[in-house]
N, C-alpha and C positions, 0 to 999 in steps of 0.2 A: 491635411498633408498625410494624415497617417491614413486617411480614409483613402485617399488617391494609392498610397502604396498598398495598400490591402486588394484593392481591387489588382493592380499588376500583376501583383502577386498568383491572386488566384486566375486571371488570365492563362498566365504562362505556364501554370499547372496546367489549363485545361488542355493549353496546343501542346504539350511535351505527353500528356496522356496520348492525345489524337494522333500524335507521330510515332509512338509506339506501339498503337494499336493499330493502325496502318500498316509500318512495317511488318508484326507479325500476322495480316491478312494476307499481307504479298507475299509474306513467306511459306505461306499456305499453300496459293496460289500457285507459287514457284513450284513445291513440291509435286503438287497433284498436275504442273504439266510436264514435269520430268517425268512422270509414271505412265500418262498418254501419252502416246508419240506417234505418230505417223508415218510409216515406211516405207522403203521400198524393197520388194524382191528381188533375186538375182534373174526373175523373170520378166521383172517390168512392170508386174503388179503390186499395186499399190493396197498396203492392208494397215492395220490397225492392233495395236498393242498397250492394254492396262496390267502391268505387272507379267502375269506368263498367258494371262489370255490375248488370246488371238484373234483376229476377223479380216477379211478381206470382203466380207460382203456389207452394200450400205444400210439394210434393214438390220442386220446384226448390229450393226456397228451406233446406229440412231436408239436399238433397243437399249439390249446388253451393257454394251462398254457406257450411253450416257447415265443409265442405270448406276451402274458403280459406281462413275463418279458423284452423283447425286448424295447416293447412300454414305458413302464409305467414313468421310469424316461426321457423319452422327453416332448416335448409341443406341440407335434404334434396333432391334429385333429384322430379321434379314430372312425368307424363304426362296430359296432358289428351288425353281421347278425345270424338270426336264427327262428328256429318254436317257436312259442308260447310255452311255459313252459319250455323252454331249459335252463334261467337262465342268462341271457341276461344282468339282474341288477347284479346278482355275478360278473359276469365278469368286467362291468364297474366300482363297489368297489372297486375290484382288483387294477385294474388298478390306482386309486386315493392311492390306501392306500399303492402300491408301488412309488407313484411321489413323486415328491420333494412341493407338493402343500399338503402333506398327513395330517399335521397337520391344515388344511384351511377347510371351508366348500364344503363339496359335496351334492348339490344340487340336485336334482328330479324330473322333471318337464315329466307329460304323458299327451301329445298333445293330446290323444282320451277321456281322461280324463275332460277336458276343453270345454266349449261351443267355437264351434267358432266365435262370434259375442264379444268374453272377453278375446281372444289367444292374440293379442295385448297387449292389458294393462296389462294382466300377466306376458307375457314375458318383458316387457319392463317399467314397470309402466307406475302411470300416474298422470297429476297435479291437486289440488279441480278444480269443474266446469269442464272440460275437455269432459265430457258427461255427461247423467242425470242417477245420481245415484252416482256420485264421488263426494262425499263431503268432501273430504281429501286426500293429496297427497298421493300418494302408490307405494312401492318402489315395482319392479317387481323381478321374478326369476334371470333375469342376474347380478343385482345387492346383491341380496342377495348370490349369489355366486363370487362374486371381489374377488380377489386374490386366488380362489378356481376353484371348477370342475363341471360345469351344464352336467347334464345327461340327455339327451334328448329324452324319451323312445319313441316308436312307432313314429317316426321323419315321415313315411313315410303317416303318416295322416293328416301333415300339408297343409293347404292350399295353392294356388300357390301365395297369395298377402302377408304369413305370411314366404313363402319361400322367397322371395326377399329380404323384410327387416331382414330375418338373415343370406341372402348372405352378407349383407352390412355390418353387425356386425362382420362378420369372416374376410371380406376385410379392416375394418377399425377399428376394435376395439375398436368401440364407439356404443352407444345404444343414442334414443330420445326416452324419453318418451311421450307417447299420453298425447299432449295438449303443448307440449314443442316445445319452437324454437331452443334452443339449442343442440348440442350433448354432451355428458357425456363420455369420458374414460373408458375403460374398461378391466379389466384382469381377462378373464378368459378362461380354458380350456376346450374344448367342447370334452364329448361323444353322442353320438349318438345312439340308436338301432332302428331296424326293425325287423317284420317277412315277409316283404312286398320282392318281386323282384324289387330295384331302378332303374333297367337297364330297364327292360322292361316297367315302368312306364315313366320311358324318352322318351322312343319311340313313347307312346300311348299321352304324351302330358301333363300327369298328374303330375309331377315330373322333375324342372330345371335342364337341362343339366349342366349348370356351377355350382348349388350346390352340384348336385350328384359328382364331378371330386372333386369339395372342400373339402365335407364328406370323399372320396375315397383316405385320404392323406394313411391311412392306416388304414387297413378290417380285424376283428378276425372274422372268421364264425364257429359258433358252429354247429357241427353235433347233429343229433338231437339223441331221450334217445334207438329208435331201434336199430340207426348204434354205440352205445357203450354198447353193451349186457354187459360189463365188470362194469358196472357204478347200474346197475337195482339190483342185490343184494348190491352193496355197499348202496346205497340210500334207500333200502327196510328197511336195519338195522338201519340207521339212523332215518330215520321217525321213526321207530318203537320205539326207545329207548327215542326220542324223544316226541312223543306221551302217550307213556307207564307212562313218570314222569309227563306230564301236566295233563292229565287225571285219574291220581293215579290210573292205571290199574296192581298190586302188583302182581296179580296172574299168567300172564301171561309171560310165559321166553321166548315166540320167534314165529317165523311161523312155520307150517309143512313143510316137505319137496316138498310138491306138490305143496305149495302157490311158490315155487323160480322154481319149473317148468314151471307152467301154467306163472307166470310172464315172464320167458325168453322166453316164445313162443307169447304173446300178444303183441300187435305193439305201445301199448304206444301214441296215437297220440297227446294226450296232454299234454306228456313229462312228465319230474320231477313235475308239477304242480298237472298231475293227480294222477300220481304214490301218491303224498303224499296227497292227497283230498282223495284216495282210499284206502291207510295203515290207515289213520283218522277215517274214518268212522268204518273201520272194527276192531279198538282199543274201538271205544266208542259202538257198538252193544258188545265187548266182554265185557264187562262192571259186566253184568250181567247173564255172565255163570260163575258162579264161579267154576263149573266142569271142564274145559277144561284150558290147562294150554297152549295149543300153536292152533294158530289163522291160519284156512285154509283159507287165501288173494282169491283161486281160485273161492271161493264163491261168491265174488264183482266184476268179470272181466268178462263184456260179450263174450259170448261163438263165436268168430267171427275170432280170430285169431289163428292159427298153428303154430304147429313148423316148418311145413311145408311152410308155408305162410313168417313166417318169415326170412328162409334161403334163399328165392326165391328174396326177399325185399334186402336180404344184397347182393346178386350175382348180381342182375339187376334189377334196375327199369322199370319197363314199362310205356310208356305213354299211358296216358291217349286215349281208343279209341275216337275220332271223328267220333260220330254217324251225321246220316239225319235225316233231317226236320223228313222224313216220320217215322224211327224210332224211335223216341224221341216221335214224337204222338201218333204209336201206345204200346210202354210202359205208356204213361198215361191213354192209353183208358184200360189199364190191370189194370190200379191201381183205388183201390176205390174213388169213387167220390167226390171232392172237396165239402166242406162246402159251405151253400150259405152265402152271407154276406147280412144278417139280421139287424134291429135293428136299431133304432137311430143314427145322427152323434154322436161317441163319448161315448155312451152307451159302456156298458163293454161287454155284446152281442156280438156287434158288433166286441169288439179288442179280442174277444177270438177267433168270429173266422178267422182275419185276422193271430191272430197267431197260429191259426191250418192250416192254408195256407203255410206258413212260415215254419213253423216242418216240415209239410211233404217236404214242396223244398229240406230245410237243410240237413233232412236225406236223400232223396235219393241221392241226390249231393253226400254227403262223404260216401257213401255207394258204388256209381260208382266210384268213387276217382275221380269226378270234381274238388274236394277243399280237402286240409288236414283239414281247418279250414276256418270257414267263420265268419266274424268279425259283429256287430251290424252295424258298418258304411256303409262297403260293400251293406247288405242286404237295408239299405236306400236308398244307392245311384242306385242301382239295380231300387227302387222301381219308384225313379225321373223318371232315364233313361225309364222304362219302361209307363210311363204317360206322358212324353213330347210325345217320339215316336210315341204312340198313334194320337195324337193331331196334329203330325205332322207338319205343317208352321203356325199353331194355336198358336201362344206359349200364347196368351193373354187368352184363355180357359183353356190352360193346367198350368198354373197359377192359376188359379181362381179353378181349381178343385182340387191343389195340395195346395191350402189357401195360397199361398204368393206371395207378388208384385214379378210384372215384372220381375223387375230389383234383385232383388235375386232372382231370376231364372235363367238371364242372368250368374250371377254371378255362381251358381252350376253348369247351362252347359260347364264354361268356365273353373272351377277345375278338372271336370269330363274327360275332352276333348272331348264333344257331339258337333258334329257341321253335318253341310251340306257334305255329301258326292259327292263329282263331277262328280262323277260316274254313278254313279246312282240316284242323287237329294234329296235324303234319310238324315232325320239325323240319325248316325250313331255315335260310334265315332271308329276310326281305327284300325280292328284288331277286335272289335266286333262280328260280323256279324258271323265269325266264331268260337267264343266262346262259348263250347256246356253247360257250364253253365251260360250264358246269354240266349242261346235258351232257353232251360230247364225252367227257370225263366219264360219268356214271354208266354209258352205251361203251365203253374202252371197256369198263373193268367189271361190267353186269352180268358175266358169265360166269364170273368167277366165284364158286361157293364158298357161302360163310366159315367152313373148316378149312380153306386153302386162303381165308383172306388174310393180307401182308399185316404185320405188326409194326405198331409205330416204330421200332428202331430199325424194324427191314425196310417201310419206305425211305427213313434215313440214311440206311446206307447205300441202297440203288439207286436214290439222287446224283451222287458229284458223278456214274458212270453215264447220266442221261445226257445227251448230245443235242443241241441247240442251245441251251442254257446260258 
């Protein structure tokens, strides 16, 4: 008897566990299809929404969004890959606001964003005294994100001394903060983005083999806003609607039919970002037609892309030609003559026209389709590489012309991966040499002599005046 009751006993534990763990599966379940949902337009189109990302096209929507849902409630490590204005931070929200960490902080930390001489101490804090300028201990991003989700945006500009130490945070799950002996515990879930290629940064030197496998626990890569033509009107009406009430623009009920042409036939290079930079502008010039009640977008869209050009984009890409020395020179000698560089160190002169130098590279670069995008960093590190080079086995002159000690320079060569080519004695760094916008680059600014050439802080500051960027 007592054997029969024992056993009941432990029965009715096992279905009262089973009905609990059940419920809270469906509760699970419940949750993550409140966060998908299925919609409709006030257009008629039908799209898709996980948290604030969007889609209206079905390959996005089969990628991306089931992607998320996949991911979102494990603890697994996250790489979101994609072009600039793709939306890269939607997607890692997403991902937070489906986990089980959803109600915790989600963190933001943009490494391009940050000096890096202060990526340390940000990332990690740091204690008073610790360096000159710490006069109170300061808790860093990984901390301010315990028990939550650090978002780690453009991951792929971290330095290789700021890579290691957050190889060791992912493998040990503890942080030191700069100035500490100790290490600190730590819980948190790491997303990651780029628009960088990690693979190919591995190869060249720039980028840790064992953090890239780390990040690489699992990859959502967004296609970018050409290869979802299905996505360019949903997101047209949104900004629009969106713009329309920030802007008190009452008069206007919508675009023409030509702005959703000319937009489906334009190549978008700067994604969702520009798309809605370019609905902005053309809500706030309608400001003051009060005659016109719907807004032709084809008026703000340079005249560069087809529909023709477009459909050739979605069938196949073409790589990039790989011109010669000899051609590369003589398309410069076609092009009007480079600004001299004028002026005072430092003078403004002078940084206009280092960043009339700079515009013309920029443009013609993404005009040949060198670059979809070229970043402010890029363009410095370009600038290094192209001033040691110069100087050759000099590195103590090309220091001294670039204004900064030795030893961070040693240090830039060693993030960049510039070294001694064996081959040839050359520094170089691997895979360069045939980079036709690294040529490009060096044929731009190869006029220009070694006593007129810019200083690291003059190409620093004729950067934010360069135009495509």
């Amino acid at each position: 008897m007592v054997g029969y009751r024992s056993s009941y006993c432990f029965i009715s534990l096992v279905l009262l566990v089973s009905i609990i763990l059940c419920g809270l599966f469906n509760a699970q379940v419940a949750h993550a299809n409140l966060k998908c949902t299925e919609l409709l337009a006030p257009n008629g189109q039908r799209y898709y929404q996980v948290d604030k990302f969007m889609t209206a096209d079905p390959a996005a929507f089969q990628g991306v969004t089931r992607r998320i849902m996949k991911v979102a409630s494990t603890e697994a490590t996250v790489l979101i890959r994609g072009e600039t204005g793709t939306g890269k931070e939607f997607v890692a929200r997403a991902v937070h606001a489906l986990s089980l960490r959803a109600d915790k902080p989600l963190v933001v930390f943009n490494v391009a964003a940050i000096p890096e001489n202060l990526l340390e101490s940000t990332l990690f804090g740091h204690l008073k005294g610790s360096f000159t300028g710490a006069i109170t201990n300061q808790r860093g991003f990984f901390e301010s994100a315990d028990k939550g989700t650090l978002f780690i945006d453009e991951i792929g500009e971290l330095p290789l001394t700021a890579q290691a130490k957050l190889l060791r945070v992912l493998d040990q799950r503890e942080i030191t903060p700069v100035g500490a002996v100790e290490s600190k515990p730590i819980d948190v879930r790491i997303i990651a983005a780029t628009h960088r290629d990690l693979q190919a940064m591995v190869q060249k030197g720039t980028f840790r083999e064992d953090l890239y496998y780390r990040l690489f626990a699992y990859e959502i890569l967004i296609p970018p806003l050409r290869d979802r033509p299905s996505d360019v009107r949903l997101f047209l009406d949104k900004f629009f609607e969106e713009f329309k009430s920030q802007h008190q623009v009452d008069h206007v009920i919508g675009f023409t039919e030509s702005s959703y042409v000319a937009a489906d036939a334009y190549e978008w290079r700067g994604n969702l970002r520009e798309l809605r930079h370019r609905v902005e502008r053309a809500i706030i010039d309608a400001r003051g037609e009060r005659d016109q009640d719907r807004i032709d977008l084809s008026l703000y869209l340079p005249e560069k892309s087809s529909a023709a050009d477009l459909r050739l984009s979605s069938v196949a890409k073409p790589v990039p030609e790989v011109k010669s020395d000899l051609q590369i020179k003589a398309e410069a000698q076609r092009s009007p003559p480079a600004p001299t560089l004028i002026g005072d160190k430092n003078s403004a002169e002078r940084i206009r026209g280092i960043a009339k130098l700079l515009t013309s590279f920029v443009g013609n670069a993404l005009e040949e389709g060198l670059a979809i995008r070229l970043t402010a960093k890029e363009l410095v590190d370009f600038a290094m590489i192209f001033t040691v080079k110069r100087y050759g086995e000099n590195r103590t002159e090309a220091a001294k012309k670039l204004g900064i000690h030795r030893r961070t320079l040693f240090k830039a060569m060693q993030e960049t991966g510039l070294q001694k080519d064996e081959a040839n004695g050359r520094l170089d760094i691997p895979g360069m040499s045939n980079d036709p916008l690294y040529r490009k680059f060096e044929i731009a600014f190869g006029d220009i002599g070694n006593a007129s050439l810019p200083s690291l802080e003059e190409w620093k500051k004729a950067v934010p005046f360069v135009s495509g960027l």
